[in-house]
C-alpha positions in Angstrom: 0.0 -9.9 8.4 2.4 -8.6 11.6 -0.9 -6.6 12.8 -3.2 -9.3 12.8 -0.4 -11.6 14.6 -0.2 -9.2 17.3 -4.2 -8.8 17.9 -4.6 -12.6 17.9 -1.8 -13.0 20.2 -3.2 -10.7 22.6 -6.6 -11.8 22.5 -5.2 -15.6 23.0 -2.8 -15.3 26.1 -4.7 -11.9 27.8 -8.0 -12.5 27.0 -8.3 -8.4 25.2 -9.3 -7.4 22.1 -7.0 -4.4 21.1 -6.2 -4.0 17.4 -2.3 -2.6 16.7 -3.9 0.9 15.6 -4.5 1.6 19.3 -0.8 0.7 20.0 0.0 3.9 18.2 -2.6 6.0 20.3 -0.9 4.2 23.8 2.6 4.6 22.4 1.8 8.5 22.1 0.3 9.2 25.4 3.1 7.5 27.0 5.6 9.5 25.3 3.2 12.8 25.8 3.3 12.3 29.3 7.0 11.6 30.1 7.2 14.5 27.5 4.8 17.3 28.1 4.7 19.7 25.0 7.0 18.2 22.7 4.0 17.9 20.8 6.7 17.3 17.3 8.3 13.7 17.8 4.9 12.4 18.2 3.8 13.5 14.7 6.9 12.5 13.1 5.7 8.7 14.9 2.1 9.0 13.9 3.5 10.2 10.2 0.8 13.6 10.7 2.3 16.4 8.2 0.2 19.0 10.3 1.2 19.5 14.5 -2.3 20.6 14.4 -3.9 17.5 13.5 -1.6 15.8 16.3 -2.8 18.2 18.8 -6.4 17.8 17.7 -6.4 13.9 19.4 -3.7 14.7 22.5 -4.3 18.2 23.2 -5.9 16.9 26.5 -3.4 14.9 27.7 -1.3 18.4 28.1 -4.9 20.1 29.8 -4.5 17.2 32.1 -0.7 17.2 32.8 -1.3 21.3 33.5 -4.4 20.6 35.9 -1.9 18.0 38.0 0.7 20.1 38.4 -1.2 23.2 39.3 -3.1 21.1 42.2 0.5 19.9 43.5 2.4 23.6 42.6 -0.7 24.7 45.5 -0.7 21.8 47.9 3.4 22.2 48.5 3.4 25.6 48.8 0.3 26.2 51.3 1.6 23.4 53.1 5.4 25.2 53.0 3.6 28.6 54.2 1.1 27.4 56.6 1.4 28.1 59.9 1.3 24.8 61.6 1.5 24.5 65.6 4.5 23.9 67.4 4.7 21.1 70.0 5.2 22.1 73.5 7.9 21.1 75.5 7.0 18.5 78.4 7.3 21.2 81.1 4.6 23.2 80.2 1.9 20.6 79.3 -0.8 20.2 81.6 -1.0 16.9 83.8 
């Protein structure tokens, strides 16, 4: 069988035991990530007839994705608005 192939190949040349099951699981948060949301292609892959049983397993892939960008949405715009210190020119520094 193709899936026990692929396990015994890993296993021989990288030394991991991963069964192809979890290739679907990796295959999904890859795609999740470049494509927060799009919750649907995804459970047309994993062959689930409900979104919600898709959600169910990734939903915190999009929790994390949100968390990220919120910390980075507030670092760029307090550093944007903050009032940093202007360098003086060479005349008025002190000796």
């Amino acid at each position: 069988m193709m899936a026990n192939l692929v396990s015994r190949t890993i296993r021989k040349r990288l030394d991991l035991d991963i069964n192809v099951h979890l290739f679907r699981h990796i295959g999904t948060m890859l795609y999740l990530v470049a494509h927060p949301g799009h919750i649907g292609v995804p459970q047309v892959m994993l062959g689930h007839t409900s979104d919600k049983t898709t959600q169910k397993f990734y939903a915190h892939l999009q929790t994390t994705q949100a968390i990220t960008v919120a910390g980075w949405v507030t670092l760029f715009t307090f550093a944007a608005t903050a009032d940093v210190p202007r360098s003086r020119s060479k005349e008025s520094r002190c000796p």
